[in-house]
C-alpha positions, 0 to 999 in steps of 0.5 A, a space after each residue: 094248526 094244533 099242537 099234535 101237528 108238530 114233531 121234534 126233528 133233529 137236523 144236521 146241526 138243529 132241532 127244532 120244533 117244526 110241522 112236517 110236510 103232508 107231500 113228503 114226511 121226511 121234510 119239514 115245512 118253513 113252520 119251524 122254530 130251532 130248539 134252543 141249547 137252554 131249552 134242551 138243559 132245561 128240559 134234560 135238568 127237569 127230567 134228572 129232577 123227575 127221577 132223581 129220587 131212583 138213585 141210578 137211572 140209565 137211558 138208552 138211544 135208539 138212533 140209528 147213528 148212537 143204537 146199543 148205547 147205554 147212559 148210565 147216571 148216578 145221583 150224589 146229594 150235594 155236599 
């Protein structure tokens, strides 16, 4: 199985990185493993450091549930 397989599926309490299903697209198969809450920080503490050097960096959510919501995040040097 390739790597392109799987997707990032946000659940109702999880996400996990898991396989979906070829019957239905909406379900994923038992092929899972749940993201972790250190994962995501990690993931989201790499990025911040990616664009840290922008000084202001904003995000915006296009989920159906957050749509029109706008993040905002302002660098400050450590003191």
């Amino acid at each position: 199985m390739a790597a392109k397989d799987y997707k990032i599926c946000p659940a109702l309490f999880n996400a996990y990185i898991a396989k979906i299903s070829k019957k239905d697209p909406n379900l994923m198969t038992d092929d899972r493993r749940e993201i972790t809450e250190e994962e995501i920080l990690s993931l989201i503490d790499w990025w911040l450091d990616k664009n840290a050097d922008e000084g202001e960096h904003g995000m915006m959510f296009e989920s159906g549930e957050r749509e029109g919501m706008n993040v905002v995040l302002k660098f400050k040097k450590k003191e």
